[in-house]
N, C-alpha and C positions, 0 to 999 in steps of 0.2 A: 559534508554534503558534496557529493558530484553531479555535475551531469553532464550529460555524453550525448553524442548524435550519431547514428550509423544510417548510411545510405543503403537503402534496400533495391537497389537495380539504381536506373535513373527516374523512378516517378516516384519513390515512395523515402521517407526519412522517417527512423524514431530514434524518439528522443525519448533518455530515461535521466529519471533522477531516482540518487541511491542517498540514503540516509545511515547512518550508523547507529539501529538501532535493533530490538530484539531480546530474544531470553540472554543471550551472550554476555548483552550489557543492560540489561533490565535489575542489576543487582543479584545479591547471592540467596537470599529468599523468595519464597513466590510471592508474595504479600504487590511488589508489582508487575507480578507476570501477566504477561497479556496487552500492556499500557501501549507498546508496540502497534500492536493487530489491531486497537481501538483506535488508536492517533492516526492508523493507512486510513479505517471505515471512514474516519472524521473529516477527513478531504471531500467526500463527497457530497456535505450537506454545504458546499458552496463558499463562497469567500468573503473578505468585507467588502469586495468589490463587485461582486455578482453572485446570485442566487444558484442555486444548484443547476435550477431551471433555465434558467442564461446559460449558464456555462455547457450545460447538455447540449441547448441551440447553436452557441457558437462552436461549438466541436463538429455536429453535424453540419451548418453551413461549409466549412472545411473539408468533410471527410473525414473527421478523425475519430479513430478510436481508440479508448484508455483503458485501464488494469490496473491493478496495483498486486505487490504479495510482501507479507511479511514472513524473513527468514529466521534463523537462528541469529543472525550476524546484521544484518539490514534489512530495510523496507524500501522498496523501490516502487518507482511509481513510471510507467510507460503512457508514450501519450505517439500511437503511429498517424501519418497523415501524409497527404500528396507531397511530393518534394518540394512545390513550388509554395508551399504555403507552411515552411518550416518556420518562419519567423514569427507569423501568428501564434503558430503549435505552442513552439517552447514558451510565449510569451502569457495562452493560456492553460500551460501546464506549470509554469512559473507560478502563477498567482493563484493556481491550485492548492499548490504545497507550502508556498511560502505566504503568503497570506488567508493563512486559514481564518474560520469563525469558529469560537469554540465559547457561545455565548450563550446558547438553548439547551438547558436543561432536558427538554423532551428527546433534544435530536442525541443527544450523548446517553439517556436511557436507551434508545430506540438503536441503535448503534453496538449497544455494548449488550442488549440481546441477540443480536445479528452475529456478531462475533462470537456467544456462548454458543450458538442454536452452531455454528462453525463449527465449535470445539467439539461436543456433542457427537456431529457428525463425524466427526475424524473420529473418532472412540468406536465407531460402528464401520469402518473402513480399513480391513485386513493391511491394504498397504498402508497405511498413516501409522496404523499398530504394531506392523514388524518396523517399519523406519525408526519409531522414537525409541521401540527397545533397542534397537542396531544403535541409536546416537546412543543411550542410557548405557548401554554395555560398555563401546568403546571410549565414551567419552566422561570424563568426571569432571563437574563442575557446570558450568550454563548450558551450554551446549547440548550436554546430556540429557538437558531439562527438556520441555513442551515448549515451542512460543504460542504455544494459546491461540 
């Protein structure tokens, strides 16, 4: 796990956290492709420390705004916000990622339709279609794959 902080002029910092995760190393079958793109979705239903709902409020009281993408190679999670309130930032993007909840059944169904209804869509998007064959051609082995 990394995480980074880049100052964006003098008023604005983001901070990312990168995970080493994805098809690359999601193993040599599909059987767990995808677990990547499901585990970014799953940061959003909140932490054991705060509810989703908090954590949207306290981001907003900041200014801040978050993202996440999962790659072939990692999943990274972005959290930008005023420079002066980088220590909150990282400390509610911290407890984003690293204490998650993964305790509700419903939110983990609900989640992992969001990511198919995702995949779906890339299937019906020219560019997502010529990229995976461009990785599929040149690359043999994960990479080559879809991360879902």
């Amino acid at each position: 796990m990394r995480f980074s902080f880049t100052e964006c002029g003098s008023r604005k910092v983001s901070i990312r956290v990168t995970l080493p995760a994805g098809s690359e190393v999601e193993g040599k079958y599909h059987y767990t492709a995808g677990m990547a793109h499901l585990a970014e979705h799953m940061v959003a239903i909140g932490s054991r420390n705060a509810t989703a709902e908090e954590t949207a409020k306290a981001r907003a009281r900041i200014g801040a705004d978050w993202n996440a993408a999962t790659c072939h190679d990692r999943v990274m999670y972005y959290l930008s916000a005023p420079a002066d309130q980088a220590v909150l930032a990282a400390k509610i993007l911290a407890d984003m990622v690293l204490d998650r909840k993964f305790t509700d059944a419903k939110d983990l169904e609900r989640e992992k339709a969001v990511v198919l209804s995702e995949k779906q869509e890339s299937l019906e998007n020219l560019e997502d279609i010529s990229n995976e064959a461009l990785d599929s051609f040149l690359c043999d082995g994960p990479i080559g794959r879809a991360h879902v």
